[in-house]
MARVEX-47089 format. One line per field, with one value per residue: residue in three letters; chain; y negated, z negated, x negated of N, C-alpha, C in turn. Coordinates in nm, 2 decimals. Each point is the difference from the previous one (the first is absolute). Example, Ala and Ser with C-alpha at 12.3 -4.5 7.8 and 13.67 -1.06 7.14 Angstrom:
aa = ALA,SER
ch = A,A
n.north = 0.57,-0.11
n.up = -0.78,0.07
n.east = -1.32,0.04
ca.north = -0.12,-0.11
ca.up = 0.00,0.00
ca.east = 0.09,-0.09
c.north = -0.12,-0.11
c.up = 0.00,-0.08
c.east = -0.09,0.08
This chain:
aa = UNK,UNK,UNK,UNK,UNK,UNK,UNK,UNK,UNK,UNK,UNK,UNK,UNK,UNK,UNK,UNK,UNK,UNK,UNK,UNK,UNK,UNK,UNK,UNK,UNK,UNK,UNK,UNK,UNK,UNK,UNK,UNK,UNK,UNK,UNK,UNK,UNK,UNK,UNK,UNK,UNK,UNK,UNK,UNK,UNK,UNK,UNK,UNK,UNK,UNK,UNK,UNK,UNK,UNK,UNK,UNK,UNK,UNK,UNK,UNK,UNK,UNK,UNK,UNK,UNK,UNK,UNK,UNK,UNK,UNK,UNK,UNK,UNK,UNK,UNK,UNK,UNK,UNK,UNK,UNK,UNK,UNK,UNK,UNK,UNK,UNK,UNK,UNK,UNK,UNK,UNK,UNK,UNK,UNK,UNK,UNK,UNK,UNK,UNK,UNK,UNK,UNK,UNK,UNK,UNK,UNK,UNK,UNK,UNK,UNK,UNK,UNK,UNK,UNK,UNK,UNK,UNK,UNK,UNK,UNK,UNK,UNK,UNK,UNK,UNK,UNK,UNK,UNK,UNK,UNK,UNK,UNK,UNK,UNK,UNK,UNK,UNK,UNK,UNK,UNK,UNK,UNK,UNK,UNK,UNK,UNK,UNK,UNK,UNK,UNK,UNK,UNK,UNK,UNK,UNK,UNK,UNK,UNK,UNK,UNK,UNK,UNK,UNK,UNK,UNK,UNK,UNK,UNK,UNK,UNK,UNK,UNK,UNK,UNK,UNK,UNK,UNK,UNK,UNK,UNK,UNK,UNK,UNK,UNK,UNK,UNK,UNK,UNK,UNK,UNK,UNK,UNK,UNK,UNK,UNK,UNK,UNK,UNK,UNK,UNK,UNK,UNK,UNK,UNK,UNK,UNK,UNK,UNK,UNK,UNK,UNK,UNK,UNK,UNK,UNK,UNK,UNK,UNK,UNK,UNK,UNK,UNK,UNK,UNK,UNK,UNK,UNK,UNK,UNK,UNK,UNK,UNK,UNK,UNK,UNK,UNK,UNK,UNK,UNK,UNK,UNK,UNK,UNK,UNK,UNK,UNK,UNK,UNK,UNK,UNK,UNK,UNK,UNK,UNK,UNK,UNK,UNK,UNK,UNK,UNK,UNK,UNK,UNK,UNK
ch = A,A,A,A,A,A,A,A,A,A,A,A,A,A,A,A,A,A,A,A,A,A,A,A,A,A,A,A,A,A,A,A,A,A,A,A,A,A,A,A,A,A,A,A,A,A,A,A,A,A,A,A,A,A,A,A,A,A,A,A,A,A,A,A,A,A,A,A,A,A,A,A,A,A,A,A,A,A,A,A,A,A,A,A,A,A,A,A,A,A,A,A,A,A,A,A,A,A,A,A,A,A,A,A,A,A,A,A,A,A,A,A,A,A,A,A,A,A,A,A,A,A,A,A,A,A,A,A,A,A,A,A,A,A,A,A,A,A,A,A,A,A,A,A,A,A,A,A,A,A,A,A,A,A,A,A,A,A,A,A,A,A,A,A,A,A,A,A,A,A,A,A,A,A,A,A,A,A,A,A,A,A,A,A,A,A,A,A,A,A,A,A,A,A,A,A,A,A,A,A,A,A,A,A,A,A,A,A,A,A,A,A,A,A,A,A,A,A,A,A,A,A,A,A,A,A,A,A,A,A,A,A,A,A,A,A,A,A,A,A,A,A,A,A,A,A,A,A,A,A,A,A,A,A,A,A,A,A,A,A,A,A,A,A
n.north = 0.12,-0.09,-0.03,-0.12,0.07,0.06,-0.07,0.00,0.15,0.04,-0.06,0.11,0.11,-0.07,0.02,0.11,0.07,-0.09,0.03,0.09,0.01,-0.04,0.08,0.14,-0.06,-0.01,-0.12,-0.06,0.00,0.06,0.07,-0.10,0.10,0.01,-0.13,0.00,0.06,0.02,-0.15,0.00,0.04,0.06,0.06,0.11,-0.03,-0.02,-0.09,-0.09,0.00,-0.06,-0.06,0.01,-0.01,-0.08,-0.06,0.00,-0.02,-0.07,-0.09,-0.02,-0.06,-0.16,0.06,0.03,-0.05,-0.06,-0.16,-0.10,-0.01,-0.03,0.07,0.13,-0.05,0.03,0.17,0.04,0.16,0.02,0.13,0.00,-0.06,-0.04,-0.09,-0.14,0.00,-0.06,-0.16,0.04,-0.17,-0.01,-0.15,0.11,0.01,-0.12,-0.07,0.16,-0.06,0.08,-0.06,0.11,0.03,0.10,-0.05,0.14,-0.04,0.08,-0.06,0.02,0.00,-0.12,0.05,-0.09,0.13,-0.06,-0.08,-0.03,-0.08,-0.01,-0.09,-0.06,-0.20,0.07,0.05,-0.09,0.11,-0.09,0.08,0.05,0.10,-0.02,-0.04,-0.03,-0.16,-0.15,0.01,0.02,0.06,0.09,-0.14,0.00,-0.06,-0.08,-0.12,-0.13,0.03,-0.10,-0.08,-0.11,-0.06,-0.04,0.14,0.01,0.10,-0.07,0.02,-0.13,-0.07,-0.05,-0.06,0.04,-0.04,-0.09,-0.03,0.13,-0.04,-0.08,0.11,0.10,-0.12,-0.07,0.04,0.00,-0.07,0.10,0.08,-0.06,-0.11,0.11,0.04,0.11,0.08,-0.04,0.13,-0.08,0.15,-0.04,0.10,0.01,0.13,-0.13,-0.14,0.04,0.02,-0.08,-0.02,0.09,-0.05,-0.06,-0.06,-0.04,-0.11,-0.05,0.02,-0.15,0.04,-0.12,0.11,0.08,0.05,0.07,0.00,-0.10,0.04,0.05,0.02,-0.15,-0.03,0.12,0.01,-0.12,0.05,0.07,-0.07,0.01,-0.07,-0.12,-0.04,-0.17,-0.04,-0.04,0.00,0.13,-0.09,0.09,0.08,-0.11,-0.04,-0.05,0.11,0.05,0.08,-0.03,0.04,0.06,0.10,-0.06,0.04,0.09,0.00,-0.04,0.04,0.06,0.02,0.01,0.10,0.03,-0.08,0.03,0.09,0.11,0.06,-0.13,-0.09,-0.05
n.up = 0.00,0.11,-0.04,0.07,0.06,-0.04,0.01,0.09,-0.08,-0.10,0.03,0.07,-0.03,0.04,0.17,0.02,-0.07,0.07,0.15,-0.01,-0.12,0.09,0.08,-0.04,0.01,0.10,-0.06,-0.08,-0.05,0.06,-0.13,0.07,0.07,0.14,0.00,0.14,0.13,-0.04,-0.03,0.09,-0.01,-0.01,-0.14,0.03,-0.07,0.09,0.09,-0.13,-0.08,0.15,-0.01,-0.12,0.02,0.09,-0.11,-0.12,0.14,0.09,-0.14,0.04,0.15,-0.02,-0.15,0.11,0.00,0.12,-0.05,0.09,-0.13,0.02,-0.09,0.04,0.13,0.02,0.03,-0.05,0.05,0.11,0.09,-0.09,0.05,-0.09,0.10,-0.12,0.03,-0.12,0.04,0.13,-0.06,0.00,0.10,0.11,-0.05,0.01,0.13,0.01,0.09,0.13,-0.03,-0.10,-0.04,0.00,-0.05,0.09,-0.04,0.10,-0.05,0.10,-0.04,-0.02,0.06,0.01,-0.06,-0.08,0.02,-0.06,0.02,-0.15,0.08,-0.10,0.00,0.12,-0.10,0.08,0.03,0.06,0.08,0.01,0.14,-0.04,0.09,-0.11,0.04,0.03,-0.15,0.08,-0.10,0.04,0.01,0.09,-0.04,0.10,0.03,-0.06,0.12,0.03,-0.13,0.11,-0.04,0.10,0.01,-0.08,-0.10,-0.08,-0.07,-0.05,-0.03,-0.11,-0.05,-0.06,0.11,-0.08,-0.06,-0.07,-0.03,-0.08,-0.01,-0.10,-0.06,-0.01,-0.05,-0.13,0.04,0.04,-0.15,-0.10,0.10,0.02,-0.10,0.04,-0.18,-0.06,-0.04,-0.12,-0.01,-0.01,0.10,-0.03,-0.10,-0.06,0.01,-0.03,-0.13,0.00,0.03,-0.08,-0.08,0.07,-0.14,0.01,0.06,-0.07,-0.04,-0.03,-0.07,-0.02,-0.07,0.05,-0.07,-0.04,-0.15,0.08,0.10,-0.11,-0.11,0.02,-0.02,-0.06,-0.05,-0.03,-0.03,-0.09,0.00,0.02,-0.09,0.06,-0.10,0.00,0.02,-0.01,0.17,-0.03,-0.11,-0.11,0.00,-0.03,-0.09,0.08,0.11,0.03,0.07,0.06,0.07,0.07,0.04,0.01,-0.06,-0.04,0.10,0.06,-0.08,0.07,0.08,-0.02,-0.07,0.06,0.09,-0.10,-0.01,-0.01,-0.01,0.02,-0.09,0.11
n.east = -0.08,0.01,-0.10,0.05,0.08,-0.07,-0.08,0.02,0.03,-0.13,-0.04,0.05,-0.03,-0.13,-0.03,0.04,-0.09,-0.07,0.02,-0.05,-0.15,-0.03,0.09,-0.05,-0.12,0.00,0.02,0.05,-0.06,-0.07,-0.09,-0.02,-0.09,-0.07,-0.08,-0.03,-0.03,0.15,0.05,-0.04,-0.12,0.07,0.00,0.07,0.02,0.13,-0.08,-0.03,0.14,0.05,-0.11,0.00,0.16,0.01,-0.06,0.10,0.16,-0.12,-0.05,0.10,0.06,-0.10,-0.11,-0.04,0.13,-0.03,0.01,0.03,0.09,0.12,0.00,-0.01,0.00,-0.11,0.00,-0.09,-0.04,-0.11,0.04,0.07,0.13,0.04,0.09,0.00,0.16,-0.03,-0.04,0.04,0.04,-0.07,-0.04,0.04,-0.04,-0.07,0.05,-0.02,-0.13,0.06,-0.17,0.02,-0.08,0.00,-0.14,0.02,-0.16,-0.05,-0.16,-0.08,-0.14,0.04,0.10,0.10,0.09,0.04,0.09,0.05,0.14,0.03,0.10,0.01,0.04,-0.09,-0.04,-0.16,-0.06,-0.09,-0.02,-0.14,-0.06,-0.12,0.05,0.02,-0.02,0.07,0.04,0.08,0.04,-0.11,-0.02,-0.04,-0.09,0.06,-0.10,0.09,0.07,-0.08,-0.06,0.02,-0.15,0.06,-0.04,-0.09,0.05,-0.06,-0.02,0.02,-0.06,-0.02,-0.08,-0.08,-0.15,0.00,-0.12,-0.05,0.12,-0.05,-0.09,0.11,0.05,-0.15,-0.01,0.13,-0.04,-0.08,0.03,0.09,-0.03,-0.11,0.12,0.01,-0.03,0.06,-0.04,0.06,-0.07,-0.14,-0.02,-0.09,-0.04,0.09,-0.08,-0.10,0.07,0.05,-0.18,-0.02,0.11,-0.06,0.04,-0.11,-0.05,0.02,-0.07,-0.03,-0.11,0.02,-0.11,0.11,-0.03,-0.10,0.07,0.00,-0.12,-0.07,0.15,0.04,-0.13,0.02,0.11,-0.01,-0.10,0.01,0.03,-0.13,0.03,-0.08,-0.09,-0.08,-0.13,-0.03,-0.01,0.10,0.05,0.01,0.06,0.07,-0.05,-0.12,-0.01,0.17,-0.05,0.12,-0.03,0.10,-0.10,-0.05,0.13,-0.04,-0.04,0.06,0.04,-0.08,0.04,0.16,-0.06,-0.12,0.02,0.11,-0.10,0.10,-0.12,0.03,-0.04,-0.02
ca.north = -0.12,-0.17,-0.05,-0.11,0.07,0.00,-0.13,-0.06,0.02,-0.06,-0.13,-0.05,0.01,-0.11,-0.16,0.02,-0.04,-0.13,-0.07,0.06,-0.04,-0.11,-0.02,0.00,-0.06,-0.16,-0.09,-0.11,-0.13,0.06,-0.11,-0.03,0.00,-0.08,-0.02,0.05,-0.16,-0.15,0.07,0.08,0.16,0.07,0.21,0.04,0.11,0.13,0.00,0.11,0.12,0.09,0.02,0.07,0.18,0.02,0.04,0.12,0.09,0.01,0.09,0.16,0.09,0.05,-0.04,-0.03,-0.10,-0.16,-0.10,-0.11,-0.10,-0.19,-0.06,0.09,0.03,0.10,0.07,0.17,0.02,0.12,-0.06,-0.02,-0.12,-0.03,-0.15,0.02,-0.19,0.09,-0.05,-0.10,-0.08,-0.05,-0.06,0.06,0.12,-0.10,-0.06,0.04,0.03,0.12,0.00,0.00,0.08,0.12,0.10,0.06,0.06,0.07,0.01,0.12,-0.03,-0.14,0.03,0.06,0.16,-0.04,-0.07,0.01,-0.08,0.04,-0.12,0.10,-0.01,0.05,0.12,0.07,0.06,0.02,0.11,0.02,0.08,-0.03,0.08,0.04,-0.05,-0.06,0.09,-0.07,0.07,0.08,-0.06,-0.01,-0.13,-0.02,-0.12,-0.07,-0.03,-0.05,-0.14,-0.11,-0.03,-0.07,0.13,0.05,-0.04,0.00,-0.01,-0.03,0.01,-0.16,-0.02,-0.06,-0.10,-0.12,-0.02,0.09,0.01,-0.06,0.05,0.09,-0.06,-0.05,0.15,0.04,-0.07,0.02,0.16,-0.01,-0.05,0.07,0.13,0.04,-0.06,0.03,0.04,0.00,0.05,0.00,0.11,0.05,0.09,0.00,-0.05,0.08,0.15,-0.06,0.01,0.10,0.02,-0.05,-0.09,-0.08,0.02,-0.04,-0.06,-0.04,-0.09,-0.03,0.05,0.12,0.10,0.11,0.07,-0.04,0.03,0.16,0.10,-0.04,0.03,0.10,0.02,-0.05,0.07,0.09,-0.04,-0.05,-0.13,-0.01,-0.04,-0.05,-0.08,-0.13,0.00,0.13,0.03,0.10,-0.10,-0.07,-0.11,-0.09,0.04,0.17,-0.04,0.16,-0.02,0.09,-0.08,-0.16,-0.15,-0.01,-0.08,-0.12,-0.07,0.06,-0.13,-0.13,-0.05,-0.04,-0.13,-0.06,0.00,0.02,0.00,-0.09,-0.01,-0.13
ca.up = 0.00,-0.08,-0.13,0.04,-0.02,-0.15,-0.06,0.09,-0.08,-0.09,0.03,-0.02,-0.11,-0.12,0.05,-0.05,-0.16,-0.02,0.04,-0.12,-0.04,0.09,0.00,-0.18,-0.11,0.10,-0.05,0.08,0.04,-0.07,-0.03,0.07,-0.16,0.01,0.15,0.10,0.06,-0.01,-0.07,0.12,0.02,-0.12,0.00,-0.07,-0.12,0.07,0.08,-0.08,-0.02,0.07,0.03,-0.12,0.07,0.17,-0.01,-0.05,0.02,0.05,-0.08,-0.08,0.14,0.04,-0.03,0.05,0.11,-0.01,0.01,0.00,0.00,0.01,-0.13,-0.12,0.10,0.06,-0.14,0.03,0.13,0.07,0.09,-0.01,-0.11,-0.01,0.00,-0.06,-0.02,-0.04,0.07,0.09,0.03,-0.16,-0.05,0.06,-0.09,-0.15,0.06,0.02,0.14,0.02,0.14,-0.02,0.06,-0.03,0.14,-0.04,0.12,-0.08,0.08,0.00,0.05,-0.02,0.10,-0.03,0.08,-0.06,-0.04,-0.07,-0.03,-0.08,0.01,-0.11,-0.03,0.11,0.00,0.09,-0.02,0.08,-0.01,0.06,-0.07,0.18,0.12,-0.03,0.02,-0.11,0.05,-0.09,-0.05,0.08,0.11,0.02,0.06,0.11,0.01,0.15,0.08,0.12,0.01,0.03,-0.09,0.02,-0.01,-0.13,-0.17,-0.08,-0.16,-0.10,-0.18,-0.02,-0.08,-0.17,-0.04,0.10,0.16,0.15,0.05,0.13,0.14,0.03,0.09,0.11,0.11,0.00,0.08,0.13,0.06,-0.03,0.11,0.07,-0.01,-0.02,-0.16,-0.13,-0.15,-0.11,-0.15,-0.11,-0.09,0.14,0.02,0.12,0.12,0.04,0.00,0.07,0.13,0.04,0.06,0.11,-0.01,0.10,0.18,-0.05,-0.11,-0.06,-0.14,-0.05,-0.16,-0.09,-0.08,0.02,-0.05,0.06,0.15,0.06,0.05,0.11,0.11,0.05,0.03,0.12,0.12,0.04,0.08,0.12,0.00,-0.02,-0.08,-0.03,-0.02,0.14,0.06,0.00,-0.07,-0.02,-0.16,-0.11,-0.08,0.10,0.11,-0.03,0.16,0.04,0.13,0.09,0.14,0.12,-0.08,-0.07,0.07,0.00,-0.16,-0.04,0.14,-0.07,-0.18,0.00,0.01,-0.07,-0.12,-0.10,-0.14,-0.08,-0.15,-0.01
ca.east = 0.08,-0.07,-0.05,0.07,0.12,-0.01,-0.01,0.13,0.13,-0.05,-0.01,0.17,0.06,-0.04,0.06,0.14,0.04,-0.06,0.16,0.11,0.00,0.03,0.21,0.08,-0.04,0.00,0.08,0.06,-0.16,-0.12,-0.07,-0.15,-0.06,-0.12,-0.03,-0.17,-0.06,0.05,0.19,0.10,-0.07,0.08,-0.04,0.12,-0.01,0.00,-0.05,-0.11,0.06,-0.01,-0.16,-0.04,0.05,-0.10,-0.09,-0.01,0.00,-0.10,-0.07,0.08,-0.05,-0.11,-0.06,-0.11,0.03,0.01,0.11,-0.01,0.10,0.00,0.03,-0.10,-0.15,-0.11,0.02,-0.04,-0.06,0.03,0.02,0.19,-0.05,0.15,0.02,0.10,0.06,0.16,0.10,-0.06,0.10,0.01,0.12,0.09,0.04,0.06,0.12,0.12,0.06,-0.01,-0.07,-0.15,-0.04,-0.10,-0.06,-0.17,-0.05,-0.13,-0.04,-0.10,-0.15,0.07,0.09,0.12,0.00,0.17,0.10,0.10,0.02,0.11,0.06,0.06,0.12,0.12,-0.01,-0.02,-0.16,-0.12,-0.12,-0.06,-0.10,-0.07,0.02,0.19,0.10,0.05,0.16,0.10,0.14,-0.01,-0.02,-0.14,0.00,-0.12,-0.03,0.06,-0.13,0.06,0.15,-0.10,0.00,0.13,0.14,0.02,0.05,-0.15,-0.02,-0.10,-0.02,-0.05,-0.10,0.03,-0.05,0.10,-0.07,0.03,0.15,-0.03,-0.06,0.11,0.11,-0.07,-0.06,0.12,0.04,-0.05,-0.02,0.15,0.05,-0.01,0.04,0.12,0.02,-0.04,0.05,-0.11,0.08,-0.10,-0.09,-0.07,0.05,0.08,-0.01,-0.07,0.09,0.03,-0.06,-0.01,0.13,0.08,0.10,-0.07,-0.08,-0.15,-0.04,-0.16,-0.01,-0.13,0.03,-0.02,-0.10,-0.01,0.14,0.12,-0.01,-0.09,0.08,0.12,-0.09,-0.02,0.12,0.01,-0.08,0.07,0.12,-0.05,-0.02,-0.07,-0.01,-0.13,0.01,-0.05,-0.10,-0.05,-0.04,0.07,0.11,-0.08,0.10,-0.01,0.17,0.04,0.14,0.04,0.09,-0.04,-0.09,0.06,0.03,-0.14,-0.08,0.08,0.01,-0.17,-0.07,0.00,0.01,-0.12,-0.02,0.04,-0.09,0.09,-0.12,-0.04,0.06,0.03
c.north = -0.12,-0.04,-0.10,0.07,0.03,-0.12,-0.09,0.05,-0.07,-0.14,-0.08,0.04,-0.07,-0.15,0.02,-0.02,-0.13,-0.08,0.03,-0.11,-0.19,-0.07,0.02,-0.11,-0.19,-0.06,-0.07,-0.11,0.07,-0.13,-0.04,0.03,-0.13,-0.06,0.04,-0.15,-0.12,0.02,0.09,0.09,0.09,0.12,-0.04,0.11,0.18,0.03,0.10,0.15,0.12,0.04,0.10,0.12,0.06,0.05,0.17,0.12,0.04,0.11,0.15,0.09,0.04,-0.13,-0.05,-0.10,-0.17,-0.01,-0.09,-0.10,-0.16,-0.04,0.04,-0.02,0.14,0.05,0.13,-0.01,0.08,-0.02,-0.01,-0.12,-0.06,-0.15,0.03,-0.15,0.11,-0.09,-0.10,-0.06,-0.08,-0.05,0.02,0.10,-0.09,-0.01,0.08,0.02,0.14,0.06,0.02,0.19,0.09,0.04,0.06,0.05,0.12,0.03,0.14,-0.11,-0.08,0.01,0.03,0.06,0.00,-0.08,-0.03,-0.16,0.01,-0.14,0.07,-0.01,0.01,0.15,0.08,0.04,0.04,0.08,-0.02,0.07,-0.04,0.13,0.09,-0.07,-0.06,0.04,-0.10,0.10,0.10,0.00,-0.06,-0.18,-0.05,-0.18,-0.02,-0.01,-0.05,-0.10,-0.10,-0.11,-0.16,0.02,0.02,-0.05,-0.02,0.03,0.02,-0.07,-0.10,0.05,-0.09,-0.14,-0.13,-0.02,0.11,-0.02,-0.13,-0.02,0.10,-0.09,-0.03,0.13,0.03,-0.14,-0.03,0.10,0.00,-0.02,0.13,0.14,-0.01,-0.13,0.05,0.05,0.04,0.09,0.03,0.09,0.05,0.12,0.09,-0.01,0.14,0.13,-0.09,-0.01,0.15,0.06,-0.10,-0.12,-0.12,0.05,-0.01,-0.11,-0.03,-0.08,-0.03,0.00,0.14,0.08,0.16,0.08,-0.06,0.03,0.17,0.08,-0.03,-0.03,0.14,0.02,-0.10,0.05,0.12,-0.01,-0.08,-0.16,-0.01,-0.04,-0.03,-0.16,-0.16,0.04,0.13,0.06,0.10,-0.13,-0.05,-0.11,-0.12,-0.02,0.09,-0.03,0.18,0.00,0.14,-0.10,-0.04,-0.10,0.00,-0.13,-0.10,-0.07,-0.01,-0.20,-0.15,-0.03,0.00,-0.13,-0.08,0.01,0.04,0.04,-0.06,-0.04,-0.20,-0.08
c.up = 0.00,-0.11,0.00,-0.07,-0.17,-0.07,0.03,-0.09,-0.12,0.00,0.04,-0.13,-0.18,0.02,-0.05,-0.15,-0.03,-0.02,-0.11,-0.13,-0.03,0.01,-0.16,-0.08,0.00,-0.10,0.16,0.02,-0.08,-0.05,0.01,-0.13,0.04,0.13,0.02,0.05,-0.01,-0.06,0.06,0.02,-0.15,-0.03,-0.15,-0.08,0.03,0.11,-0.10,0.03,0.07,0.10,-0.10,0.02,0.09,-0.04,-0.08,0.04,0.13,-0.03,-0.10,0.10,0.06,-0.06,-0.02,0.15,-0.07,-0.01,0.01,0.01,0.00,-0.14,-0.10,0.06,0.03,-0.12,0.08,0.14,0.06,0.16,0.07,-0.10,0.06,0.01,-0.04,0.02,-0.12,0.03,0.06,0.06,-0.20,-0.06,0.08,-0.15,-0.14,0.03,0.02,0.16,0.01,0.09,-0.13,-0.02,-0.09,0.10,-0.10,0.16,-0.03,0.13,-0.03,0.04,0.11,0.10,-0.09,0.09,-0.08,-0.04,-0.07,-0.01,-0.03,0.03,-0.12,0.02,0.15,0.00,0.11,-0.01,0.15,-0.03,0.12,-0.04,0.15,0.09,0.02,0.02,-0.14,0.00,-0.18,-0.01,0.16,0.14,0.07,0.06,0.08,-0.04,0.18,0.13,0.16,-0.03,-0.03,-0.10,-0.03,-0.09,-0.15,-0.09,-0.04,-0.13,-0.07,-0.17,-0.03,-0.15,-0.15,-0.07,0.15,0.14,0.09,0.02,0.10,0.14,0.08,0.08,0.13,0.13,0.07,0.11,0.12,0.08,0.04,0.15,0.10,0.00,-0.06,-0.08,-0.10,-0.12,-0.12,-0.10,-0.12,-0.04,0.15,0.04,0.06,0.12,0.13,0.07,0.15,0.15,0.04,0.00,0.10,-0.08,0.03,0.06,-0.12,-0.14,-0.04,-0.14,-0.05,-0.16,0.00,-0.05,0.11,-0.03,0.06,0.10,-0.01,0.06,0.07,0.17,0.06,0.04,0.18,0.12,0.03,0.08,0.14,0.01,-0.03,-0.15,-0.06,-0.06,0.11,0.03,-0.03,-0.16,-0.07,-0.13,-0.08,-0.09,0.11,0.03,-0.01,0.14,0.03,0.11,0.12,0.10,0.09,-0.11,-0.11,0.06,-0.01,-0.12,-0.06,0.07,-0.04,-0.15,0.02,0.01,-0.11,-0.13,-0.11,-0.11,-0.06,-0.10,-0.03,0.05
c.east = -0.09,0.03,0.09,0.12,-0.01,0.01,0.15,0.09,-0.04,0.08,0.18,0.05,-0.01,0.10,0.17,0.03,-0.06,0.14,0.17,0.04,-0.02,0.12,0.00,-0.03,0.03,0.12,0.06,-0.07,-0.13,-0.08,-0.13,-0.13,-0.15,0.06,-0.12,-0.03,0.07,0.10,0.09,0.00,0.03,-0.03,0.12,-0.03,-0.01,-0.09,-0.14,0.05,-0.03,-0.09,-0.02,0.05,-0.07,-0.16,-0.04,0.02,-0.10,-0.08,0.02,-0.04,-0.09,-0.10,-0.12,-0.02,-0.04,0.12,0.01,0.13,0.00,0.02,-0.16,-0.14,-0.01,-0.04,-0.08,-0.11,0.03,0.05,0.16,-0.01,0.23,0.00,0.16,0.02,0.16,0.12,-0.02,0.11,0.03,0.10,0.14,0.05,0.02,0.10,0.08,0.03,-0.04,-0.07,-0.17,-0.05,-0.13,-0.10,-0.14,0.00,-0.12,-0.10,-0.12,-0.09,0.07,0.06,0.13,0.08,0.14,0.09,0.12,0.04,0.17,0.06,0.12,0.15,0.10,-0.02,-0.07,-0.15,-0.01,-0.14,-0.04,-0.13,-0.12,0.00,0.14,0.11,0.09,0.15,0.11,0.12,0.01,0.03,-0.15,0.00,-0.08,0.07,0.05,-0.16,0.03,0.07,-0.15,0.04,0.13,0.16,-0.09,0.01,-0.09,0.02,-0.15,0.00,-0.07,-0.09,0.06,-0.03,0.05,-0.12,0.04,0.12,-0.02,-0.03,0.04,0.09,-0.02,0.02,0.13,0.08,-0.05,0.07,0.15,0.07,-0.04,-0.01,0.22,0.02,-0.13,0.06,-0.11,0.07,-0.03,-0.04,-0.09,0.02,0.14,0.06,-0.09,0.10,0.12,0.00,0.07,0.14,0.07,0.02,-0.08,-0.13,-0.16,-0.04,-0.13,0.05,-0.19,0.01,0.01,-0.08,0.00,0.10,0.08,0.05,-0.02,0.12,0.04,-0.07,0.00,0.11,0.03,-0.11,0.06,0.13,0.00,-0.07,-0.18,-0.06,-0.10,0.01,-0.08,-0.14,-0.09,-0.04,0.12,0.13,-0.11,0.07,0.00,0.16,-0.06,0.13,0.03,0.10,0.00,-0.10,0.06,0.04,-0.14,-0.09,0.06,0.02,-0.12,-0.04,0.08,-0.02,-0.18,0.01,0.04,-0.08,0.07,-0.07,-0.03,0.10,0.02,-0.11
């Protein structure tokens, strides 16, 4: 059996009880325990919580694995190693919108080979295993292809600290007049799972983390969509873009010029 395939159940089945207790435990306004880089940038109590589940039950399974979460950091060695976001959409999940999200990913000797992204509150799990294909409620997903970059949905994401939003907007008003639209749903990992269900053409953000992109990046390749970052380089906090080839390029060709890396 691929190794991928193994890890790929592991790994839903954590993202599932992540999500579980997540819906059980969630108030009606959870309560903000720190900020990060700015006021805005929020970790919720549960967001600890349920890194800490994620993490134990890792290590129940396999102990001798890395980890690298958005709350706990980088934990352990070897050559498997788990990216953990336990919720990715923060303040979607303060607020109560229905757009945040569970993801592990797992990589081997730094190649990630599994996916899991738990969007908890529509009840939907994205998998994916490399070379297996990304699949949703036993359905297999392939990413829209053949829609010029005129004709596509975009979705993208904005930053915590005010200069870079500023530079977000900036970008956002070049890009806005020469595509379809635009949709913002605050969680990347979603957005990603996204590409790869059809519900739009493509998506860039300048910021996300490694736990934010690893699962939902595989899942959208898997699904046929391209998935990097500017002038050949792989995902990165820089930009993170994902698009089927063709509209890849294209969104690749008008967001270079605009310097979307920069921070003010």
């Amino acid at each position: 059996m691929n190794s991928g395939v193994t890890f790929g159940r592991l790994a839903e089945e954590i993202a599932r009880e992540a999500g579980e207790m997540l819906l059980a435990k969630r108030p009606a306004r959870p309560e903000v325990l720190v900020t990060k880089s700015s006021p805005t940038d929020i970790v919720t109590a549960l967001d600890q919580a349920s890194e800490e589940l994620i993490r134990a039950r890792i290590k129940a399974a396999r102990p001798d694995d890395a980890i690298l979460g958005e709350e706990g950091g980088s934990t352990g060695g070897g050559r498997v190693r788990w990216i953990v976001d336990p919720i990715d959409g923060t303040v979607n999940f303060l607020y109560g919108v229905p757009e945040w999200a569970v993801s592990i990913a797992v990589e081997v000797d730094g190649e990630v080979v599994a996916g899991v992204v738990n969007v908890v509150p529509r009840g939907e799990i994205f998998t994916a295993v490399r070379g297996e294909g990304a699949w949703l409620a036993g359905e297999r997903l392939r990413c829209n292809t053949g829609v010029p970059l005129d004709r596509a949905l975009i979705a993208t994401g904005f930053g915590y600290e005010s200069r870079r939003r500023a530079v977000q907007a900036e970008v956002l008003a070049h890009v806005l007049p020469r595509v379809r639209d635009i949709r913002r749903g605050g969680s990347a990992a979603s957005d990603l799972c996204s590409v790869a269900a059809g519900r739009v053409d493509g998506y860039y953000e300048r910021g996300p983390q490694y736990w934010d992109y690893g699962a939902g990046g595989l899942i959208a390749a898997e699904a046929g969509a391209r998935v990097g970052g500017l002038n050949g380089k792989p995902c990165n906090p820089g930009l993170t873009l994902c698009a089927a080839p063709g509209l890849f390029e294209e969104l690749h060709d008008l967001l270079v010029p605009l310097d979307p890396e920069r921070d003010g």
